[in-house]
C-alpha positions in Angstrom: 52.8 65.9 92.7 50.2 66.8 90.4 50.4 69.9 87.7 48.8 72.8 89.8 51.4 72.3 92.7 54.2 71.7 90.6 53.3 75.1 88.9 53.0 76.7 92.2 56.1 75.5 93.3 57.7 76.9 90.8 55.8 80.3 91.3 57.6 80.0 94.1 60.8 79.6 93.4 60.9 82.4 91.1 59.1 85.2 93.6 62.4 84.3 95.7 64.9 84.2 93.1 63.1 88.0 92.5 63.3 88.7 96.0 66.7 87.7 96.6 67.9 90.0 93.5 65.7 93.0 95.2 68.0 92.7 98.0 71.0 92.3 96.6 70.4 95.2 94.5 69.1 97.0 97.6 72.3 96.3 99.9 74.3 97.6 96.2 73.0 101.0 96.2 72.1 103.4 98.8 69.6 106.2 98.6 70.2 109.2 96.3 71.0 106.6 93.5 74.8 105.8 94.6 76.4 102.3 95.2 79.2 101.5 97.4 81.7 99.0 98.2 83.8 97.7 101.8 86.7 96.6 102.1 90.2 96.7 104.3 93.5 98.1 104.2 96.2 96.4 105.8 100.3 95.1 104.8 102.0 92.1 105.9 104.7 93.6 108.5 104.2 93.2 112.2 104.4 96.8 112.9 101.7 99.3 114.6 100.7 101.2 112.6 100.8 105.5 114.8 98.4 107.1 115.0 97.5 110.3 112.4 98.7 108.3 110.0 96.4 108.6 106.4 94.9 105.9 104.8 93.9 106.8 101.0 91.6 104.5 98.7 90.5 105.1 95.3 88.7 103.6 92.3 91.1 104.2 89.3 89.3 104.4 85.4 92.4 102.3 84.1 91.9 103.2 80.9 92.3 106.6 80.9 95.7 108.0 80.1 95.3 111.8 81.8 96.2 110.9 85.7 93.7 113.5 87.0 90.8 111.7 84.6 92.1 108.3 86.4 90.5 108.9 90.2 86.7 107.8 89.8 86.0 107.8 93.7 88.2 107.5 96.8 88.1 107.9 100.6 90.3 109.5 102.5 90.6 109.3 106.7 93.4 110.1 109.6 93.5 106.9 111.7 93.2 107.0 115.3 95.0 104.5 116.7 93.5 101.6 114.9 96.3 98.7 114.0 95.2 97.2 110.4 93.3 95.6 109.1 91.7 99.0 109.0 88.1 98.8 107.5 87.0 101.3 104.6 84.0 102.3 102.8 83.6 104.1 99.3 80.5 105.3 97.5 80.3 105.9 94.2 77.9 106.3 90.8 77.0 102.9 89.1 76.0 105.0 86.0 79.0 106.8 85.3 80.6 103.6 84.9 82.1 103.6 80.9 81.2 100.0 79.3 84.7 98.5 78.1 86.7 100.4 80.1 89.1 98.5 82.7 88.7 99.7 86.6 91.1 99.0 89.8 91.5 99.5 93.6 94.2 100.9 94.7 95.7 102.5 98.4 98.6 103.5 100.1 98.9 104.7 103.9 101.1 107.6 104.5 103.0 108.0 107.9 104.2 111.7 108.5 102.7 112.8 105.3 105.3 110.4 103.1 104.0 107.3 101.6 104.8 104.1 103.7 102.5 101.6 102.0 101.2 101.5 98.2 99.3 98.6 96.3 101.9 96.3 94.5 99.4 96.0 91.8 95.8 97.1 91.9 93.2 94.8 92.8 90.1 94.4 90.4 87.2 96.4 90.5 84.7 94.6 87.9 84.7 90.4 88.5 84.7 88.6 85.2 80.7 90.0 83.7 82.3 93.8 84.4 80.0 93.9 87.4 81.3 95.9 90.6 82.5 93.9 93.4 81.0 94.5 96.9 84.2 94.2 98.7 87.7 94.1 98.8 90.5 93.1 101.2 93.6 95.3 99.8 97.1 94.3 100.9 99.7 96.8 100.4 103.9 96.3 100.3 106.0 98.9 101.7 106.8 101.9 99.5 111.0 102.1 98.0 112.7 104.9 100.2 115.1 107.4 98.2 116.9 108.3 101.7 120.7 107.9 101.9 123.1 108.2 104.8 123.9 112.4 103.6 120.3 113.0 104.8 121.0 111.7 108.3 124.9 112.3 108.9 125.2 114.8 111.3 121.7 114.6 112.7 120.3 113.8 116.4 116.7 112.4 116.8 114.9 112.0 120.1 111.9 109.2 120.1 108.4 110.8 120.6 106.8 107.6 120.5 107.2 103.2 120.4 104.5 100.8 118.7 102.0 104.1 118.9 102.1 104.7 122.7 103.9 108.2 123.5 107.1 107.5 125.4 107.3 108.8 128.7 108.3 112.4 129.5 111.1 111.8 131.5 112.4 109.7 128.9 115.3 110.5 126.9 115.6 108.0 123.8 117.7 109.2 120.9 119.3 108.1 117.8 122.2 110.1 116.1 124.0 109.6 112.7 127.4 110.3 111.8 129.1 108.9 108.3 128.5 105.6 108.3 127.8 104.9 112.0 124.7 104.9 114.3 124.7 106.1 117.9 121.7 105.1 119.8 120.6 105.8 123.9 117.7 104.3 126.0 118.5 102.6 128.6 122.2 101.5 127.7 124.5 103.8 124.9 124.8 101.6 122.0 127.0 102.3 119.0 128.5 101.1 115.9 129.0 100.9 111.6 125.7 101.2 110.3 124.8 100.9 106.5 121.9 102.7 104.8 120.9 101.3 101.3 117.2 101.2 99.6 115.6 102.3 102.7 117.0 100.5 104.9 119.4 100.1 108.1 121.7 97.8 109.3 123.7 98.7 111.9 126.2 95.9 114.3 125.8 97.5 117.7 128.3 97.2 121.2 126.7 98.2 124.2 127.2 99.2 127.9 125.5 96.6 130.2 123.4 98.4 132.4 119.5 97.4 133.5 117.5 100.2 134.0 114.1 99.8 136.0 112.4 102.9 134.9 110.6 104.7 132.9 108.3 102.2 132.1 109.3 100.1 129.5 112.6 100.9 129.1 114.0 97.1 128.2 111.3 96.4 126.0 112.2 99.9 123.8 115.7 98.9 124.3 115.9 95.4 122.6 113.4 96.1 120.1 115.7 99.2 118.9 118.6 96.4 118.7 116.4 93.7 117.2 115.3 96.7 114.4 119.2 97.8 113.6 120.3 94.2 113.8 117.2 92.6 111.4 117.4 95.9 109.0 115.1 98.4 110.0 113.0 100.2 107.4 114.1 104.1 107.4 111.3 107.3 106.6 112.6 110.7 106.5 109.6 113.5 106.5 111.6 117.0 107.4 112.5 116.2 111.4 110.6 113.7 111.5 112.2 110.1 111.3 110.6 106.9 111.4 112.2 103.5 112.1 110.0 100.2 111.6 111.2 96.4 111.4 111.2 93.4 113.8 107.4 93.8 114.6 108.1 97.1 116.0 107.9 101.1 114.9 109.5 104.0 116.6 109.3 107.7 115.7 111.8 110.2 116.6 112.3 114.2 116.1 115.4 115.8 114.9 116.6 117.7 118.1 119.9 119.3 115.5 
């Protein structure tokens, strides 16, 4: 190869190294001057997640001490029915970014308007140069519940919905508390000791032995209730309304006294 190729081989080379930083830089920032970064939400248990439920995701300035100095962009958005991973976007100013200071992800999903998911520990923002990164896959652990058995002694819930399907109406699916016992009717009355501690449920159930062929379903609600209370079943109190998740299964219920 003699000089003048080699030279415009390397002319080359460098006009796409150039264009290939153009459009990285391009796909970085959208018009008005504003950058932005993707990602997903999502947490390891096999449970639907219903539908109305809020998924929040900001970019923290870590290094601030004053929390409401901390937020430096989030997103905010009701799901519909989606099961996670549940995609998200946020935009954001490149140039407001402080040199030195330390940045993070962070998200939590709440169910009910109380907190059901949170990060662990915040995910990076900056790599290693203290560049943004371009996306993110955010994994969340289930948030500690402060409920004890006084909140639900004495109280009667009626499920409004299983895995994030309505029941049917002319269904009748209830849970009821009492000291430290758990009454529970779908198909078959089931009742027993139950135990409440860090958010969770436990409960060794006896049961009638009926088979019921209707409303749709019925069974199916019926053995994942027993698989939740059996397995420990995670327990969210938000006024009357009362969610119960575990086994690969979620049910919601409303107080009816």
């Amino acid at each position: 190869m003699n000089y003048m190729n080699r030279n415009l081989l390397v002319g080359l080379i460098i006009l796409a190294l150039v264009a290939a930083f153009g459009v990285y830089l391009f796909a970085m920032r959208e018009p008005g001057g504003t950058a932005s970064i993707t990602g997903t939400v999502s947490y390891r248990e096999r449970i639907a997640l219903p539908p109305g439920s809020t998924i929040e995701v900001q970019i923290l300035n870590t290094s601030k001490t004053d929390a409401s100095d901390k937020v430096f962009a989030e997103i905010g958005f009701i799901t519909k029915g989606e099961n996670v991973p549940v995609p998200f976007l946020i935009t954001y100013d490149p140039t407001k970014i402080i040199a030195g200071d330390s940045y993070a992800l962070s998200a939590r999903i709440l169910v009910d308007e109380e907190v059901r998911w949170a990060s662990g520990a915040n995910a990076p923002f900056l790599d290693a140069n203290g560049v943004p990164v371009a996306s993110a896959d955010l994994m969340l652990v289930s948030a500690p519940s402060t409920i004890s058995a006084d909140d639900l002694s004495g109280k009667k819930f009626r499920m409004v919905s299983y895995n994030g399907t309505a029941v049917p109406e002319d269904a009748v699916y209830t849970v009821g508390f009492s000291d430290d016992a758990v009454q529970v009717q779908v198909c078959n009355s089931m009742g027993g000791s139950a135990n409440l501690e860090e958010g969770i449920l436990r409960g060794t159930l006896a049961s009638t032995l009926k088979f019921c062929t209707g409303p749709a379903g019925i069974m199916d609600i019926e053995a994942g209730m027993q698989s939740m209370l059996s397995s420990g079943a995670s327990v969210s109190l938000s006024g009357e309304n009362l969610t119960l998740s575990g086994a690969g299964s979620i049910a919601i219920f409303v107080q009816e006294n």
